[in-house]
GUKE-998761 format. One record per residue (C-alpha): residue in one letter; residue number from 1; x, y, z. Coordinates in nm, 4 decimals. Example, Ala and Ser with C-alpha at 12.3 -4.5 7.8 and 13.67 -1.06 7.14 Angstrom:
+--------+-----+----------+----------+----------+
! residu ! num !     east !    north !       up !
+--------+-----+----------+----------+----------+
!      a !   1 !   1.2300 !  -0.4500 !   0.7800 !
!      s !   2 !   1.3670 !  -0.1060 !   0.7140 !
+--------+-----+----------+----------+----------+
end
This chain:
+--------+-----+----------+----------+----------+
! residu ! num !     east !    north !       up !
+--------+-----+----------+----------+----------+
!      x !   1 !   0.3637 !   0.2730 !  -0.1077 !
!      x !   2 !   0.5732 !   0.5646 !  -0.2625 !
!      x !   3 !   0.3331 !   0.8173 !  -0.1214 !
!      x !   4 !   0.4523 !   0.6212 !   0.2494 !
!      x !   5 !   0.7630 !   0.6199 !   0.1454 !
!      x !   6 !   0.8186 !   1.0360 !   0.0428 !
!      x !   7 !   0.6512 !   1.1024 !   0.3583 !
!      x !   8 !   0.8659 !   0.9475 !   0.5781 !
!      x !   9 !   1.1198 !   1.0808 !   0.3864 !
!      x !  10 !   1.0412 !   1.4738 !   0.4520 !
!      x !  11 !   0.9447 !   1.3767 !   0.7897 !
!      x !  12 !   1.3146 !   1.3098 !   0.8467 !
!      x !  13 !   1.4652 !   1.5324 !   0.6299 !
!      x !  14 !   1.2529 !   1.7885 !   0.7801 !
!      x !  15 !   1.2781 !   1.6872 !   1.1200 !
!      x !  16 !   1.7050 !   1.6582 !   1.1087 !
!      x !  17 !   1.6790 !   2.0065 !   0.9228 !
!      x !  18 !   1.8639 !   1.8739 !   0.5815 !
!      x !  19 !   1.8651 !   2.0883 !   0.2852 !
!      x !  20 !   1.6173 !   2.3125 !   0.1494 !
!      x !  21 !   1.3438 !   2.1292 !   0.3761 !
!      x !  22 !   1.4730 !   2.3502 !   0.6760 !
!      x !  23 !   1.1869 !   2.5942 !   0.5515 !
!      x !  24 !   0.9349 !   2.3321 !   0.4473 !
!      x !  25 !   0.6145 !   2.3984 !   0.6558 !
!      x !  26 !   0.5246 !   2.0526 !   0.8332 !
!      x !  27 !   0.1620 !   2.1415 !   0.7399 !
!      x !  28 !   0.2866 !   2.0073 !   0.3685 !
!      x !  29 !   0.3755 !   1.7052 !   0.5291 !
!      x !  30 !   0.0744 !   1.6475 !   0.7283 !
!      x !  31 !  -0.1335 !   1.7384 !   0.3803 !
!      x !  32 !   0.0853 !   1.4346 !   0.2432 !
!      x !  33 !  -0.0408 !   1.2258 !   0.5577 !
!      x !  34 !  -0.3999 !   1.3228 !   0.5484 !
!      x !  35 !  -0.4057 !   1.2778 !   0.1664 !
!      x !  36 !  -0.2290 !   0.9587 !   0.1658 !
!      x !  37 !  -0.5117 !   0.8197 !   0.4229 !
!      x !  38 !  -0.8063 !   0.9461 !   0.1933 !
!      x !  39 !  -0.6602 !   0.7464 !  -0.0677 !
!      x !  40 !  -0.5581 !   0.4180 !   0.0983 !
!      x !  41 !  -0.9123 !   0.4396 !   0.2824 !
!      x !  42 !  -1.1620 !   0.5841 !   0.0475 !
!      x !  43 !  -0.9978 !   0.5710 !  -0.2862 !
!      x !  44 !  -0.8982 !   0.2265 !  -0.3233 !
!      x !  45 !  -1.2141 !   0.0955 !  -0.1966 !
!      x !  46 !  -1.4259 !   0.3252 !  -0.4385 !
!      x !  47 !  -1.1552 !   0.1552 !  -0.7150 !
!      x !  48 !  -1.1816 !  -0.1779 !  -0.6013 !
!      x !  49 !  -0.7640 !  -0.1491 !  -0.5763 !
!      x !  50 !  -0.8159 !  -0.3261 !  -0.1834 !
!      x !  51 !  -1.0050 !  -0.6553 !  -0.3402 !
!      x !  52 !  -0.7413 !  -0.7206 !  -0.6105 !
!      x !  53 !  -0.5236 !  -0.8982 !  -0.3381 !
!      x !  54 !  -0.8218 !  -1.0580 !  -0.1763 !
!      x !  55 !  -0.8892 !  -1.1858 !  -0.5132 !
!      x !  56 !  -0.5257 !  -1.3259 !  -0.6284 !
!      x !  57 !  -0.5359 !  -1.5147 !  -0.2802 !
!      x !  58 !  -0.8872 !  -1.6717 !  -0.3362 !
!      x !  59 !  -0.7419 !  -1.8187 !  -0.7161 !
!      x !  60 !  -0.3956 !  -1.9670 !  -0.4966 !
!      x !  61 !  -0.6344 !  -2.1480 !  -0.3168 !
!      x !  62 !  -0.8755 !  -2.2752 !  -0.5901 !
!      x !  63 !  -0.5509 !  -2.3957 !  -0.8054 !
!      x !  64 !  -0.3509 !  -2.5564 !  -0.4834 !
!      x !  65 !  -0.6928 !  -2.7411 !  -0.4403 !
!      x !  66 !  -0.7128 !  -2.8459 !  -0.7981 !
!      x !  67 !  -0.3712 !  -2.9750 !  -0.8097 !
!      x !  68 !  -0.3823 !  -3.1279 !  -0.4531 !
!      x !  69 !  -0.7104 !  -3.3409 !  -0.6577 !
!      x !  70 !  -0.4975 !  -3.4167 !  -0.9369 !
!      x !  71 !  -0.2380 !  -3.5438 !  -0.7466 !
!      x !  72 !  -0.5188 !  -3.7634 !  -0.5558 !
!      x !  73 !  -0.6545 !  -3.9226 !  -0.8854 !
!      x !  74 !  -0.2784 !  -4.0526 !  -0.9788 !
!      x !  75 !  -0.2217 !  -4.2400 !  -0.6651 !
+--------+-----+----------+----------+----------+
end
C-alpha cells in the first residue's frame, strides 16, 4: 500500500511541477508502477502474502459457526 501510495504521490507532485520533482523523469515513476504490479501480481502469490486474507476470513467463519452452535445447545 505505501508503494501505491508514493506513486501517486510523485505522480502529482510531478505532474503540478512541485519541488525538486520538476526534473524527475516520469520513466522513474512508471518503473515504480511496473514494479509495484510485479510485486502485487507475482510476488505475493509466489509468498503466499494474497492467501493470508483468504485465510483470516475462512477462521471468521468457522468461529461465528461455532459460537452460532453454542448458542443453539443453551436454548
Amino acid at each position: 500500500m505505501l508503494l501505491i501510495i508514493a506513486i501517486l504521490a510523485l505522480s502529482l507532485l510531478k505532474y503540478f511541477e512541485i519541488g525538486p520533482f520538476i526534473n524527475l523523469s516520469w520513466w522513474w515513476i512508471s518503473g515504480l508502477m511496473l514494479f509495484a504490479f510485479i510485486c502485487f501480481e507475482y510476488i505475493e502469490r509466489m509468498l503466499g502474502l494474497d492467501k493470508q486474507s483468504n485465510a483470516h476470513e475462512e477462521l471468521d467463519k468457522i468461529r461465528k459457526e461455532r459460537v452460532a452452535k453454542a448458542f443453539e445447545r443453551k436454548k
